[in-house]
VOBA-1610 file (N, C-alpha, C; in pm, whole numbers, padded with zeros to 5 digits, always signed):
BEGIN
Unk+00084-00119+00000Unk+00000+00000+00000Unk+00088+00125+00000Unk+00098+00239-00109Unk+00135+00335-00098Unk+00084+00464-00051Unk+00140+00511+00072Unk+00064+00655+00138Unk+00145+00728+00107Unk+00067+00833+00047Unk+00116+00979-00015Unk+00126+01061+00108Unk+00264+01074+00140Unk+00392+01153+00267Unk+00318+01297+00295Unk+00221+01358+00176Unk+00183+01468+00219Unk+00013+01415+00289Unk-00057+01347+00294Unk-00161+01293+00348Unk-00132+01299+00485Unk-00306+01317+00593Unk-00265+01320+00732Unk-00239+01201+00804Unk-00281+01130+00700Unk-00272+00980+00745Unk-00137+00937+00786Unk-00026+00998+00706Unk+00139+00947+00708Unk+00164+01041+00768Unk+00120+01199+00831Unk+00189+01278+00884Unk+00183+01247+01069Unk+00050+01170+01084Unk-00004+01169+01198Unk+00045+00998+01217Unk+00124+00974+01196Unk+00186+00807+01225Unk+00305+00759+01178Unk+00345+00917+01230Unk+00541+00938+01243Unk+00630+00840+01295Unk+00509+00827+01427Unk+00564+00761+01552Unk+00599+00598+01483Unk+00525+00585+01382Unk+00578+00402+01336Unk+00658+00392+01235Unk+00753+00516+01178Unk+00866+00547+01149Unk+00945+00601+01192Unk+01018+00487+01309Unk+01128+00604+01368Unk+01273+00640+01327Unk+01294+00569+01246Unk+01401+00545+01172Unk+01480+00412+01205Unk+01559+00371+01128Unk+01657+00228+01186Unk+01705+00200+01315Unk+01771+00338+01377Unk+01873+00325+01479Unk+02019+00343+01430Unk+02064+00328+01500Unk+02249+00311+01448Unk+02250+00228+01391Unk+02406+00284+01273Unk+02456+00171+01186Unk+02497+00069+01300Unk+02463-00007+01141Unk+02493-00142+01220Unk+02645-00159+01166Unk+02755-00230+01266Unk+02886-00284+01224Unk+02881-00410+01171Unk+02999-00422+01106Unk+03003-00541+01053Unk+03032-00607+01161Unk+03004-00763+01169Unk+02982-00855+01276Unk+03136-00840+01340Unk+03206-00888+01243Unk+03367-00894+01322Unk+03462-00762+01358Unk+03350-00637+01399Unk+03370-00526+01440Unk+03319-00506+01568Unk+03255-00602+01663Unk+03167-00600+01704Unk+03270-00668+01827Unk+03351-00617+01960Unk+03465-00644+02030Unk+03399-00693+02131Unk+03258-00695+02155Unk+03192-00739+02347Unk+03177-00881+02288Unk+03184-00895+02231Unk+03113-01100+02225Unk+03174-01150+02042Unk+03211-01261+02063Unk+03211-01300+01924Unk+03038-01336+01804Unk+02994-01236+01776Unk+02905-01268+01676Unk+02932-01282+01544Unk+02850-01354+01495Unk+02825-01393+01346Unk+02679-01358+01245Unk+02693-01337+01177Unk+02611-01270+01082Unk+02461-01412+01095Unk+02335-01392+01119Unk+02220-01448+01056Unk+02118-01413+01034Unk+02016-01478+00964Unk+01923-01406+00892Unk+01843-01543+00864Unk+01683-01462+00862Unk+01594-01609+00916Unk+01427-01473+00847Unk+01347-01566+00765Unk+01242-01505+00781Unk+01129-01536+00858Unk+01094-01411+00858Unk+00960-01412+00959Unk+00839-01465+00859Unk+00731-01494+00905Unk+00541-01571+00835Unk+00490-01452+00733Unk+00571-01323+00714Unk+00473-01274+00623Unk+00633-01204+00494Unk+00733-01324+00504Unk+00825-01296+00361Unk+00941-01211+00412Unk+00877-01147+00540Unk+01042-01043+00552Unk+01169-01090+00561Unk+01276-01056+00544Unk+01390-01098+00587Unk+01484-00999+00688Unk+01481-01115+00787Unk+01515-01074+00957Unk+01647-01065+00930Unk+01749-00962+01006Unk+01881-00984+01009Unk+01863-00989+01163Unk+02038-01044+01152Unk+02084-01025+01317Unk+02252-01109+01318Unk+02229-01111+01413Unk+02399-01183+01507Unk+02331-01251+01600Unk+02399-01385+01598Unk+02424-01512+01717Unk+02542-01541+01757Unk+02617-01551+01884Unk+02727-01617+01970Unk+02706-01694+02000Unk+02765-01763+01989Unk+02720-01938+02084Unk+02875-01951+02159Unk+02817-01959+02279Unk+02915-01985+02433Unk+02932-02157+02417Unk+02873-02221+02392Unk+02871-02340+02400Unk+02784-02432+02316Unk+02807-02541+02232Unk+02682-02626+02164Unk+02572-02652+02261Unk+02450-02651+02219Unk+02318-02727+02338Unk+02325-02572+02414Unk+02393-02521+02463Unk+02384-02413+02634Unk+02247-02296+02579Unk+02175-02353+02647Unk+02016-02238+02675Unk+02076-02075+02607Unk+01981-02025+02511Unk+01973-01946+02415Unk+01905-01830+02469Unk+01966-01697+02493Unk+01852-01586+02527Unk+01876-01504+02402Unk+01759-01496+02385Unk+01733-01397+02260Unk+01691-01259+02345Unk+01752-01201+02273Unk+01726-01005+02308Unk+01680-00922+02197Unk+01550-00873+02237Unk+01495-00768+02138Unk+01495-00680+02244Unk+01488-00564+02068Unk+01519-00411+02144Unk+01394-00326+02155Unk+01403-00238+02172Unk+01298-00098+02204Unk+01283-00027+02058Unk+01209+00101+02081Unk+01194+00174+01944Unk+01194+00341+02025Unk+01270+00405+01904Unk+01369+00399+01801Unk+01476+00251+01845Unk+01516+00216+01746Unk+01657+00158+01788Unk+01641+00035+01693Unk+01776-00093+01737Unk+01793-00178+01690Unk+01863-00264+01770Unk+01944-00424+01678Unk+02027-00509+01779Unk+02112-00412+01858Unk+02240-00330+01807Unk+02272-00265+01859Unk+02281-00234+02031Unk+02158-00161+02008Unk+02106-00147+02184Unk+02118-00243+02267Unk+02151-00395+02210Unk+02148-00495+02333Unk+02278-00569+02346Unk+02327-00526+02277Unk+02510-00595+02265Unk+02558-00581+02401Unk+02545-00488+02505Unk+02620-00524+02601Unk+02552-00576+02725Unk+02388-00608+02665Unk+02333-00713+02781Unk+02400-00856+02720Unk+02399-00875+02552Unk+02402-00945+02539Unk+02561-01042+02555Unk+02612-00966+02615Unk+02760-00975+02614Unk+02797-01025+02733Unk+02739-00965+02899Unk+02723-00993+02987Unk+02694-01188+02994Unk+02555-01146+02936Unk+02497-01309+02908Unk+02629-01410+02842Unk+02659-01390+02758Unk+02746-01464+02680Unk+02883-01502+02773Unk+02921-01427+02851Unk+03020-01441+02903Unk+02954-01522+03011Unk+02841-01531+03112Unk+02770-01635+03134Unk+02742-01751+03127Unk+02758-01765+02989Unk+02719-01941+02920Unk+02650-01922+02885Unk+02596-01839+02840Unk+02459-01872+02736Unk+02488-01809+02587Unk+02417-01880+02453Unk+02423-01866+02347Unk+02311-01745+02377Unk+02351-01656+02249Unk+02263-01505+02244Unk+02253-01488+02121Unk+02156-01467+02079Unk+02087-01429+01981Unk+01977-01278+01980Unk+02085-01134+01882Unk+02024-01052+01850Unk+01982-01036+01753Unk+01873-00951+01714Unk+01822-00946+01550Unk+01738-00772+01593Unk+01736-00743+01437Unk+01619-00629+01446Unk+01539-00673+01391Unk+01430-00589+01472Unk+01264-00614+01425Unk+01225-00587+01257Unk+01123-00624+01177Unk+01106-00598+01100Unk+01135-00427+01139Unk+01137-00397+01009Unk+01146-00200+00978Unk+01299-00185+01038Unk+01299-00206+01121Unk+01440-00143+01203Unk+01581-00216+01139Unk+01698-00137+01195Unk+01792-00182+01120Unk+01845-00226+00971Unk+01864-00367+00974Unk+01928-00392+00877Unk+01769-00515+00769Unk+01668-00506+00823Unk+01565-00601+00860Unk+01445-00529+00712Unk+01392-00638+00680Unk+01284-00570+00567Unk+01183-00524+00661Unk+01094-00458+00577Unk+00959-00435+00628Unk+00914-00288+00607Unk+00810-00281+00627Unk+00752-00059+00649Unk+00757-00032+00744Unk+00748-00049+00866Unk+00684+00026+00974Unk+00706-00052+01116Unk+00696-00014+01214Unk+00669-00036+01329Unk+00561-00061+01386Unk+00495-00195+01453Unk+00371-00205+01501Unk+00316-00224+01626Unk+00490-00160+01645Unk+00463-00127+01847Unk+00438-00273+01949Unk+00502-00372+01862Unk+00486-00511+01952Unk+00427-00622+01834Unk+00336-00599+01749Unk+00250-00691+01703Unk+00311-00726+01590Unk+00358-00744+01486Unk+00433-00806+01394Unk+00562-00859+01441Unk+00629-00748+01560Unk+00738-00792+01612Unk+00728-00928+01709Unk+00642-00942+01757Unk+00633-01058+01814Unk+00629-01196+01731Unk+00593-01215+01644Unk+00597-01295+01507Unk+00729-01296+01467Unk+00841-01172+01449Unk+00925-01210+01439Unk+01037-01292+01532Unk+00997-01254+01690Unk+01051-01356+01779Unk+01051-01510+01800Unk+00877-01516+01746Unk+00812-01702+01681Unk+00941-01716+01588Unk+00960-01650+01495Unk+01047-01702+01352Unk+01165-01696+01434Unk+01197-01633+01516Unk+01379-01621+01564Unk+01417-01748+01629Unk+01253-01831+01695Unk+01266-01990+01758Unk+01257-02091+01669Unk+01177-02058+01537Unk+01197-02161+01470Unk+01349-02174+01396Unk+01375-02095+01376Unk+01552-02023+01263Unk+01615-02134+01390Unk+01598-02128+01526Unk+01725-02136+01623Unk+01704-02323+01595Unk+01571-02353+01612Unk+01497-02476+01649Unk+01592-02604+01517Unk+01643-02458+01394Unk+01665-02574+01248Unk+01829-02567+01305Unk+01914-02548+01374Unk+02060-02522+01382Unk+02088-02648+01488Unk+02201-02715+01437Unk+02248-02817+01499Unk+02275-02810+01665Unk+02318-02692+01700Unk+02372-02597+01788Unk+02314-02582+01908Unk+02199-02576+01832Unk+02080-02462+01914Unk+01938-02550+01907Unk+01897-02686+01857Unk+01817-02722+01782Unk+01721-02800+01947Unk+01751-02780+02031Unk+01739-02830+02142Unk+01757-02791+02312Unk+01786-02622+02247Unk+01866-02542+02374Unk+01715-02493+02450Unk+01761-02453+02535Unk+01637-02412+02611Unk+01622-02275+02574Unk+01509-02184+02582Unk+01517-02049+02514Unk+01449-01951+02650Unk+01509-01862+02614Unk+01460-01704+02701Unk+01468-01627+02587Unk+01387-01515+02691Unk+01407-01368+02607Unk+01412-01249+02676Unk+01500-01161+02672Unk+01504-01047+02753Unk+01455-00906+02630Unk+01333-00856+02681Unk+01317-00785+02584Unk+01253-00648+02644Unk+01342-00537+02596Unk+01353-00418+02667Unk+01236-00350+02576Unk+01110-00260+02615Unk+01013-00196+02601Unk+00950-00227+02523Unk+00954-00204+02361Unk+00873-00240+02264Unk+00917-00365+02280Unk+01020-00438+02287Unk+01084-00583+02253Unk+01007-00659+02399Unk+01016-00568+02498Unk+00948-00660+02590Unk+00769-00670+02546Unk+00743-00576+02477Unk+00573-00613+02432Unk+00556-00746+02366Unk+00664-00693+02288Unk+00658-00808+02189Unk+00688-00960+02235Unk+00794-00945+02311Unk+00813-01070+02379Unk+00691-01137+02484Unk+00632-01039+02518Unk+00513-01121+02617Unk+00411-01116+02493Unk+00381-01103+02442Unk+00312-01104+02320Unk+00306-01282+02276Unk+00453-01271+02223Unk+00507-01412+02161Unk+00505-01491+02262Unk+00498-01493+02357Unk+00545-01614+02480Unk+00388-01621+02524Unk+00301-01564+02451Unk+00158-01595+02525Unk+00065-01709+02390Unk+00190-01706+02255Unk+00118-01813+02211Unk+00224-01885+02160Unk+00355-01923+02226Unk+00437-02018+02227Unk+00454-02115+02379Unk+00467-02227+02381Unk+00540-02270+02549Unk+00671-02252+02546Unk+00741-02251+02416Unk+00896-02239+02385Unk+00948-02126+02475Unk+00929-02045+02525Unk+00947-01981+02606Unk+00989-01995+02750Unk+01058-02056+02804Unk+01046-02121+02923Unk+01086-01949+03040Unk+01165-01861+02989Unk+01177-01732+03099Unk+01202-01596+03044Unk+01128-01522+03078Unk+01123-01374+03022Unk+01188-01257+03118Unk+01251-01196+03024Unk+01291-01101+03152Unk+01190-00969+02993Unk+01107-00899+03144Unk+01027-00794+03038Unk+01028-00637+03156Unk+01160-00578+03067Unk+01175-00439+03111Unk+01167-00307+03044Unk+01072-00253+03123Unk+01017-00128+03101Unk+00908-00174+03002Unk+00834-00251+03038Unk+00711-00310+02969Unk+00588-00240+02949Unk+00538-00181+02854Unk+00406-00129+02880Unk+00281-00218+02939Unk+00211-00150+02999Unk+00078-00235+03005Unk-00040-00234+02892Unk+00009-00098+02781Unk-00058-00116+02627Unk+00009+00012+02573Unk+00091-00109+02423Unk+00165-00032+02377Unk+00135+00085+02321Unk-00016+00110+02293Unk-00060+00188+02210Unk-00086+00314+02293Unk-00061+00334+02445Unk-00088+00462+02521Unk+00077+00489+02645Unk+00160+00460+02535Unk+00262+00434+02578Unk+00324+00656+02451Unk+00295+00768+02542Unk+00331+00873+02497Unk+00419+00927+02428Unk+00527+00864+02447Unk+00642+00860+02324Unk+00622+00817+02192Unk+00583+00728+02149Unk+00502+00645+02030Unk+00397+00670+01992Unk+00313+00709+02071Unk+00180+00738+02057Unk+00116+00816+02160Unk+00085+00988+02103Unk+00106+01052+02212Unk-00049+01125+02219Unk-00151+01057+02125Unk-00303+01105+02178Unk-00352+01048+02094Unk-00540+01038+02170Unk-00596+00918+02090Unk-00603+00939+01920Unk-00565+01058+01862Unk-00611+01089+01729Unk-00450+01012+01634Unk-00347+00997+01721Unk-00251+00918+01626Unk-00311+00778+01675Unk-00327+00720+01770Unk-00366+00621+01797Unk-00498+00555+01703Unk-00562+00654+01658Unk-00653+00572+01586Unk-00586+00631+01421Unk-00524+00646+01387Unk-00459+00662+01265Unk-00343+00575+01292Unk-00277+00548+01353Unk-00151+00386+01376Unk-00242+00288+01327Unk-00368+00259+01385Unk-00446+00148+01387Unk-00532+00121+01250Unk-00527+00225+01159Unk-00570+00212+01059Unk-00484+00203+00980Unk-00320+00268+00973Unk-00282+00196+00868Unk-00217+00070+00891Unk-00182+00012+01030Unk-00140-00095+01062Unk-00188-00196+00954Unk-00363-00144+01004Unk-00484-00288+00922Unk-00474-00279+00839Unk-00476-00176+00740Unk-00440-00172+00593Unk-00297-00181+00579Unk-00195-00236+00624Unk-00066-00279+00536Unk-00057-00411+00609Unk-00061-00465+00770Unk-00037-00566+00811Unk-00134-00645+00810Unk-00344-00561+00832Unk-00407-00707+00858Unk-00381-00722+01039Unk-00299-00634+01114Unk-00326-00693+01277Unk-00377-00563+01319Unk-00467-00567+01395Unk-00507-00485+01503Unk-00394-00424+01617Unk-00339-00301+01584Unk-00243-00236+01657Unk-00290-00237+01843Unk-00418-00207+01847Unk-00489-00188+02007Unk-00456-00299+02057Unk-00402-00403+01986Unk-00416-00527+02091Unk-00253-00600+02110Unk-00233-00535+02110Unk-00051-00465+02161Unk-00046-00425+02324Unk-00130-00549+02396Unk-00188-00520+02497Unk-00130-00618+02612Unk+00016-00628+02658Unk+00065-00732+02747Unk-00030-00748+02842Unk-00119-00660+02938Unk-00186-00733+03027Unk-00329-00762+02980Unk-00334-00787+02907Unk-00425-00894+02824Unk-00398-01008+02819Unk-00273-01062+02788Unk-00236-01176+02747Unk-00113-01274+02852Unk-00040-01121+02957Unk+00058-01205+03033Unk-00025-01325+03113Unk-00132-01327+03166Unk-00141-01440+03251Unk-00134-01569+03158Unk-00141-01544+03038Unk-00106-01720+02963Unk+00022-01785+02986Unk+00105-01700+03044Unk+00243-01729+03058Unk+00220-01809+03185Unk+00156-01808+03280Unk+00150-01899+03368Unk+00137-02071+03427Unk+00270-02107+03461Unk+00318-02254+03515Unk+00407-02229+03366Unk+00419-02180+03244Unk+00507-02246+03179Unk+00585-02139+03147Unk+00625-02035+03163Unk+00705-01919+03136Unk+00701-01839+03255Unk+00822-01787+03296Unk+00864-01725+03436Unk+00911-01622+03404Unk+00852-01494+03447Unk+00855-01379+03404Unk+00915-01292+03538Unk+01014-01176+03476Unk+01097-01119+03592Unk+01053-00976+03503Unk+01010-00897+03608Unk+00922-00773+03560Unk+01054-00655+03634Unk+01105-00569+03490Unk+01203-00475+03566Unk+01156-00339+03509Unk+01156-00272+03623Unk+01129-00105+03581Unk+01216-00031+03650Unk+01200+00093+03614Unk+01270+00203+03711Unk+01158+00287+03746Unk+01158+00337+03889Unk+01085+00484+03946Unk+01060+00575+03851Unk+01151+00627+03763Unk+01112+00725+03741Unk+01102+00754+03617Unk+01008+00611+03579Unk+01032+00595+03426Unk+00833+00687+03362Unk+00860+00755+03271Unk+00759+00853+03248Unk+00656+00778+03134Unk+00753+00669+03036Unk+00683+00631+02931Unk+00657+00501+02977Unk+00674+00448+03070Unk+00591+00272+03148Unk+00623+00316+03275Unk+00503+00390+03345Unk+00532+00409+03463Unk+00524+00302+03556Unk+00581+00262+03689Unk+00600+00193+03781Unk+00476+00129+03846Unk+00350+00195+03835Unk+00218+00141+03844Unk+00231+00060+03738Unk+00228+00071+03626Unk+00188-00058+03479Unk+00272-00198+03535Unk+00395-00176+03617Unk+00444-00289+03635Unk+00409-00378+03738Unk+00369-00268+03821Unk+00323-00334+03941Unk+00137-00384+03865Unk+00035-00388+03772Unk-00049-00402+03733Unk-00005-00549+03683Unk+00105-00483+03602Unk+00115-00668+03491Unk+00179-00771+03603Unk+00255-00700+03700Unk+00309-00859+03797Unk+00176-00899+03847Unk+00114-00778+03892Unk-00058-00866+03984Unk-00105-00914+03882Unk-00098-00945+03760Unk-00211-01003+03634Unk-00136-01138+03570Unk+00023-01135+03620Unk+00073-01284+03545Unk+00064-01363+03679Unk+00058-01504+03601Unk+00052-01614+03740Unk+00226-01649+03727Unk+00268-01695+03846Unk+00345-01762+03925Unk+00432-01862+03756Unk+00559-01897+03801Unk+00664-01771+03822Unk+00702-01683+03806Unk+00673-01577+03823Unk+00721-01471+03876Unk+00783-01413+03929Unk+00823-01259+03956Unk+00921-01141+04025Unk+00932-01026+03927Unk+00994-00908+04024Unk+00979-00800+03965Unk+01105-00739+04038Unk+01183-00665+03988Unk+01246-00549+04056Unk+01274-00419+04026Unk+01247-00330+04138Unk+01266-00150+04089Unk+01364-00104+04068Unk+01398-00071+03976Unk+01541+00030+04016Unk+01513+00160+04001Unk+01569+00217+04123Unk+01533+00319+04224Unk+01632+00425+04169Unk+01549+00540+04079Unk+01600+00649+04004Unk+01624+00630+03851Unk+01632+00505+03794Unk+01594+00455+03688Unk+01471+00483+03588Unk+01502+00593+03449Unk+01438+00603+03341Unk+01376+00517+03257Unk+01316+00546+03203Unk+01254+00427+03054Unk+01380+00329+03012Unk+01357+00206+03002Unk+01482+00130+02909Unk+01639+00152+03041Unk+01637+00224+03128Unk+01758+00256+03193Unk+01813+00180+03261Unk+01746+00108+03354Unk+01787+00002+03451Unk+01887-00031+03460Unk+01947-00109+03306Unk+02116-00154+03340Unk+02217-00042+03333Unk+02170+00039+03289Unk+02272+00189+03316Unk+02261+00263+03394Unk+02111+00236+03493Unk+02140+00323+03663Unk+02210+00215+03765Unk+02185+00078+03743Unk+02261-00013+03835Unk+02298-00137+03733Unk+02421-00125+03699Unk+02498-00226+03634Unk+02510-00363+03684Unk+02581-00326+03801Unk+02607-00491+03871Unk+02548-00559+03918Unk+02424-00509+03995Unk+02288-00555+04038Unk+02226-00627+03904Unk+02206-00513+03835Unk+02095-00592+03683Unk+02154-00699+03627Unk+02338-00707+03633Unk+02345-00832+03604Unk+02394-00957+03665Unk+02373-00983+03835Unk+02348-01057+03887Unk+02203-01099+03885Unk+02116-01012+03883Unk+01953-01042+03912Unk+01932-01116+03768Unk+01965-01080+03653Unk+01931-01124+03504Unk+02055-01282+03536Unk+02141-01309+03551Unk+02253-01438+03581Unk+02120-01515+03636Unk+02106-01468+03795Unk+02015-01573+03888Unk+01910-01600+03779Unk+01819-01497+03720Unk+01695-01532+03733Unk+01697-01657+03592Unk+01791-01615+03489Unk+01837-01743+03389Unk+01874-01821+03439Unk+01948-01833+03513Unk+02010-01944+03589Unk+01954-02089+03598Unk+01845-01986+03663Unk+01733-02069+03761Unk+01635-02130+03638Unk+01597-02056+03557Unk+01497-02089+03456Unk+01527-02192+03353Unk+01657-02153+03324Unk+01710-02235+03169Unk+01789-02325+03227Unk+01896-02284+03315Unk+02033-02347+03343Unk+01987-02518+03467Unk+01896-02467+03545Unk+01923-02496+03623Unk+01755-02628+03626Unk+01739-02648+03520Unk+01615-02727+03515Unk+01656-02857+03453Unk+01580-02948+03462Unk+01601-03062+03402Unk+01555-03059+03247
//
């Protein structure tokens, strides 16, 4: 579908073009972790890029999606942490973003589809064909990830920070109901999904007995405030946890407390992937 750039339709749904993010480096430029170039499509033809490390053959897989604006990029030095851990990591950008096909941004809902395709891509690799899987997925990536983990079991532990409780009244992205109902119309006319239902506490309690969810925010985060988190932990069942970090912005957490976020993210994989039969 082509929208003419001077129409209000494309002027008023900026917010689902935010641009790529940073260049992306070439893989063997890339000094926190050894990655390698892959690429896997998603159910509606796109072609996904990204980078995988593997710490070990078989060793439990956390996949990391990012936020919006942005791309893999943004997660290289969670994902680096992890890796040095033992765990195989797998980054990619969302459709639109980065290096990745697609039009647009759908604030969680296509992107979550591309996380399904990032388990099946892992599911065909000798490597990985059997590893246990997580996902740590920071704002939009965490929508998306509770999104995907509410109609996969493959999911066995989520870490979902700075999570909205609905992506679509989340002010940065969508900052009054009149873009909100212009996102949602051209969503349906190019994707076919209903943008409104970009709705984690709708769907987190499916995660319950088979996906263990660790809910991280900061105080003084303006675009998923600290109530939404405390809403979605009271709405998912058991396993569960949550932790605040205290002076912590949108997406900030591991950059207001470093060493904490990555002992709490070690344990809570640990426990989920590492440490199960």
């Amino acid at each position: 579908m082509a929208i003419d750039p001077n129409s209000s339709l494309y002027q008023l749904t900026g917010g689902l073009r935010p641009g790529r993010g940073n260049a992306i480096p070439p893989a063997r430029d890339v000094a926190a972790l050894p990655v390698f170039n892959i690429s896997f499509y998603n159910q509606r033809g796109n072609l996904i890029s990204g980078w995988l490390a593997l710490s070990a053959p078989h060793a439990p897989v956390v996949i990391l999606t990012h936020g919006t604006p942005g791309n893999r990029i943004d997660m290289v030095s969670r994902a680096a942490f992890l890796f040095d851990h033992g765990y195989n990591v797998l980054l990619f950008d969302f459709q639109s973003y980065g290096e990745s096909q697609g039009a647009f941004s759908t604030l969680g809902m296509v992107e979550s589809e591309d996380i399904i395709a990032s388990i099946t891509y892992l599911r065909s690799l000798p490597d990985t064909d059997d590893s246990k899987i997580g996902v740590l997925g920071l704002s939009m990536g965490a929508t998306a990830a509770v999104l995907a983990a509410s109609r996969t079991s493959d999911i066995l532990a989520l870490v979902a920070e700075s999570c909205p409780v609905d992506a679509t009244r989340v002010p940065g992205d969508v900052p009054n109901d009149q873009v909100r109902t212009a996102d949602k119309e051209l969503v349906e006319d190019v994707y076919d999904v209903d943008i409104t239902q970009a709705r984690p506490i709708d769907v987190v309690n499916r995660l319950a007995g088979r996906t263990a969810v660790f809910f991280i925010n900061g105080d003084n985060d303006s675009e998923t405030p600290l109530a939404g988190m405390y809403q979605l932990y009271k709405t998912a069942g058991k396993p569960k946890q949550y932790w605040v970090v205290p002076g912590a912005g949108h997406a900030q957490s591991f950059a207001m407390s470093p060493d904490d976020y990555v002992s709490r993210i070690d344990a809570f994989f640990d426990t989920y992937l590492k440490n199960v039969a």
